[in-house]
N, C-alpha and C positions, 0 to 999 in steps of 0.2 A: 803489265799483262799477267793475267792466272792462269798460265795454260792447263789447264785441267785435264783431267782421264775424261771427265765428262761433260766439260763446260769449259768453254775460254770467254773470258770477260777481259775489256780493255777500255780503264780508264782514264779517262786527258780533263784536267782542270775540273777535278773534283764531278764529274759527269760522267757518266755508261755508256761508250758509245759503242761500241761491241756488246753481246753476249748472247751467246751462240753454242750451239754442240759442238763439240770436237770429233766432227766429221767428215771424209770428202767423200763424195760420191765422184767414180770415175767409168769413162768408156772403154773396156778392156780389150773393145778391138782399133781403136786411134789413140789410146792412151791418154788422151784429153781430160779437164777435167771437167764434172758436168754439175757438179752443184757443191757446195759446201755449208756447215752450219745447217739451220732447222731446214732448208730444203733437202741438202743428205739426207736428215733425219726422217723426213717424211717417207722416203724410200726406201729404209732400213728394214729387211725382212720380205721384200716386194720387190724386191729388184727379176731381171729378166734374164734370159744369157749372154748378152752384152754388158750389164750395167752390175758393176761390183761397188757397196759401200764397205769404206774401209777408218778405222778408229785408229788414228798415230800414233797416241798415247795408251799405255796400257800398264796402272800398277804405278801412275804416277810420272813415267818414266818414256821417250821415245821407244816405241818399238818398230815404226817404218817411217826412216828418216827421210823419205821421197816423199813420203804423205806430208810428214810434219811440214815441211819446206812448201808445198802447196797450202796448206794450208793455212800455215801463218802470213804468205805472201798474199792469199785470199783478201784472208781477213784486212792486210794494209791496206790490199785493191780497197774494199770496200769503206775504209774510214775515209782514204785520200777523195773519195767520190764527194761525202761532203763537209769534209774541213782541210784544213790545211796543217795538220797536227804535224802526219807522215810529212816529214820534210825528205831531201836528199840526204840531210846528214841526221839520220833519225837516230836518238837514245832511247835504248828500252832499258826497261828493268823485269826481268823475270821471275818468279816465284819457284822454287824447287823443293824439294822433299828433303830433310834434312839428314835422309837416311842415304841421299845419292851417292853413286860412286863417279868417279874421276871420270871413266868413261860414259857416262851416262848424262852428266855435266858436259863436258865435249859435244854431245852429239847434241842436246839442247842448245849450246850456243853456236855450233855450224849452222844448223836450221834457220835459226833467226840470221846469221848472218849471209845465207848462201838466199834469204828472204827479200834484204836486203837494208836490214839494220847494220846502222854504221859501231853503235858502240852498243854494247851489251855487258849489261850489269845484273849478278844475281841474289835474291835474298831467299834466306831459307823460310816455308811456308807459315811454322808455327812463331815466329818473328814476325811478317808479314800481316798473321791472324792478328798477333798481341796489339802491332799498333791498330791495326784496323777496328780494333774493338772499343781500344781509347783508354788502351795500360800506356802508362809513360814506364816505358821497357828501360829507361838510363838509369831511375834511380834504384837505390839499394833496397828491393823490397821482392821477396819473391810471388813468380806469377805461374800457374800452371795452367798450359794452354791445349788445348787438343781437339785437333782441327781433323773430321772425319771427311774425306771428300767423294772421288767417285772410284780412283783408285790406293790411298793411301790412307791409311789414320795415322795422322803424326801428335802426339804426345811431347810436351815440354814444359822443363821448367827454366823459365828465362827469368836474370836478374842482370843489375849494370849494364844492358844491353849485350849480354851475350847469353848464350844456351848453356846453362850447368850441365844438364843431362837430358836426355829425352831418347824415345822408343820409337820406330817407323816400322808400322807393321801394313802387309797389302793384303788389309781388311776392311774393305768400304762398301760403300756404295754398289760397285760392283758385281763383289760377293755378296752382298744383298740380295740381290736381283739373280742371279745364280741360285743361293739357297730355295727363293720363292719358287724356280723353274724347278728343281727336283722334289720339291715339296709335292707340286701340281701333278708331275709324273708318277709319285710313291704313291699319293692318297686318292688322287682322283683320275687317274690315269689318261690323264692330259695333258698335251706337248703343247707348252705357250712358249711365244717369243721374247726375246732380251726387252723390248717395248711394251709389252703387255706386263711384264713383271715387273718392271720400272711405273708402270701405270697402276697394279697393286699395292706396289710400296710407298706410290703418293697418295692412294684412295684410304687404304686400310691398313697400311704400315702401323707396327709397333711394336718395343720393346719389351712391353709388357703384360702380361695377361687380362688384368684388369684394369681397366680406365674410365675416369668421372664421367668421358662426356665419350663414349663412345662413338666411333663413324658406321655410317649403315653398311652393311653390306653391299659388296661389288661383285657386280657380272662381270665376271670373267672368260673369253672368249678362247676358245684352241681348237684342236683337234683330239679327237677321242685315239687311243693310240692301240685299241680292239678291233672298232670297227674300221676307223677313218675318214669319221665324220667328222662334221664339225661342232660343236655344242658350249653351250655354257651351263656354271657354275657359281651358285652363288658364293663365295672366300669372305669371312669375318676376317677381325681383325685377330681376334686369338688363335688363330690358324698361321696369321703370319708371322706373330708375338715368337708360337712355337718352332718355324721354320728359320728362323734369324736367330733364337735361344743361342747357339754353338758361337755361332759368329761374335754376337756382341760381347758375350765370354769371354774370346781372345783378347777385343778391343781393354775389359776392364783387367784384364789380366797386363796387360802392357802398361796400362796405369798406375798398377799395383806397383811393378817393377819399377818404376818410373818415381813412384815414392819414396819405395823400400832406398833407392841410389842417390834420394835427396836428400843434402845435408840439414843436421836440425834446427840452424837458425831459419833456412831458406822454407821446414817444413812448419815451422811456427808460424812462417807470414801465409802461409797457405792455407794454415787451417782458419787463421782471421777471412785471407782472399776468396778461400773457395777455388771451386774449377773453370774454368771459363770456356765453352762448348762452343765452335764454332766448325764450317764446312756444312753442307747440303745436309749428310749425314745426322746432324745433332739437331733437327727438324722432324726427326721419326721418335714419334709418338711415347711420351713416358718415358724416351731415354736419358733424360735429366734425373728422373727419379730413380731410375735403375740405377747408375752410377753413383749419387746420392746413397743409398741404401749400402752399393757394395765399400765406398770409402768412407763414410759416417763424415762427410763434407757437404757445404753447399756444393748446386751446381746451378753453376748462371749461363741460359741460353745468349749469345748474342745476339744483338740489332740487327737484323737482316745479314744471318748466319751465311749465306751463298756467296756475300759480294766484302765481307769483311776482311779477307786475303786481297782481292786487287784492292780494295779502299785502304789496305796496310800499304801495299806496295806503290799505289800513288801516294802516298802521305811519304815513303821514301824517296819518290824519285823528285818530290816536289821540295822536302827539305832534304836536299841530297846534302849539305853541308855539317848538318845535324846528325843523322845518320851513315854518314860514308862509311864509319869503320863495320856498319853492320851487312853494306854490302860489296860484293866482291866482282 
């Protein structure tokens, strides 16, 4: 399982059979819950004075351990309906941020287990990404990996199957969709929502200014925050190139560091390897070439970038033999 800030995906024999928002939506006068996954999501921003939607994850990391536990328990409801994966004595393996603390690990594997996973096992995400991508992470050969997702960019350099060094910075996806919100407020002084700006950063996201094949421009829907009306705007992509500029800054900044702390055998196979981009995040527009430009390295998008951390992590739990020393 990838439990995500913004996505959980849950894969069994090499198949997708989860993937879904990291969302519940609940009744805040029964306390019940009333939808999970893309039905939350639909109600996100629309909700009514009964009906609160609530995001468990945040930065990578549980921030409402009642959510999470619903919501992982959801999503078993929803596999067990049709297959028989969820057993009684279910194994999971989880994906975490390699920048986690003790307690923050604690509270991810209560969830799962107050869920009602029997064993739980965890790998660190940018390990996860390497095999998912189809680095053979055992041998002696360095790989730098850097997985941007919806609440963490994790940054690494794995070699022998383990993590020489690496950066966890909670700069993503997220923050993305933030920066586009007060962009909207600064320059056109219009209040959009967490969903609307997620919905820019898929239309016209980009890192950078200039691009071969440009996307058209996107209406963009809010509220006018003068009068309080409602109105659109048409948003280019170099409008959002400019509002993400700071943010992805940090991301190549943590990269840098992330070099500067690597030893020189490991930076010599890196400069033959390149970078290898993986998480939702490394899908925004030109950002291969930004990062390119700022480390004077290749940089190689992954094969279906969103789903290459759980396809690392079932490639773990299925050669769990292989892999055990890499997870815990």
């Amino acid at each position: 399982m990838d439990l995500g800030t913004a996505n959980s995906i849950v894969i069994h024999n090499d198949q997708v059979v989860i993937d879904e928002p990291s969302i519940v939506a609940i009744d805040k006068m029964t306390n019940k819950i009333v939808a999970v996954g893309k039905r939350a999501q639909q109600m996100q921003g629309k909700e009514n004075r009964t009906i609160e939607t609530i995001r468990p994850l945040r930065g990578g990391v549980i921030a409402d351990f009642e959510m999470a536990q619903h919501l992982i328990r959801e999503f078993i409801k929803m596999t067990s309906a049709t297959r028989s994966f969820f057993s009684p004595a279910l194994r999971m393996v989880i994906c975490i941020p390699s920048g986690i603390t003790n307690v923050e690990e604690r509270a991810v594997r209560e969830s799962a287990e107050q869920a009602g996973a029997k064993e739980i096992r965890m790998i660190h995400e940018p390990m996860a990404a390497a095999i998912g991508i189809g680095i053979d992470v055992l041998e002696p050969m360095g790989h730098m990996v850097v997985d941007i997702g919806g609440g963490t960019a994790e940054i690494a350099v794995i070699s022998l199957g383990g993590i020489v060094c690496n950066k966890s910075i909670r700069v993503a996806g997220d923050e993305f969709n933030e920066n586009i919100c007060e962009y909207m407020k600064k320059q056109h002084n219009m209040i959009i929502g967490e969903r609307t700006a997620e919905k820019v950063k898929m239309e016209v996201g980009s890192a950078v200014s200039e691009l071969d094949n440009p996307p058209e421009d996107f209406a963009t829907l809010g509220r006018d925050m003068l009068t309080g009306i409602p109105k659109e705007i048409l948003v280019n992509y170099k409008e959002v190139a400019h509002a993400l500029d700071k943010s992805i800054a940090r991301i190549e900044s943590a990269i840098m560091e992330a070099l500067a702390e690597t030893p020189p055998e490991l930076a010599a196979d890196i400069y033959k390897n390149g970078i290898y981009l993986a998480g939702g995040g490394s899908l925004l527009r030109g950002l291969d070439r930004r990062i390119s430009a700022k480390t004077k390295l290749q940089v190689h998008v992954a094969e279906d970038p969103l789903r290459a951390v759980a396809r690392g992590t079932s490639a773990a739990l299925k050669n769990f033999n292989k892999f055990s020393f890499l997870i815990k």
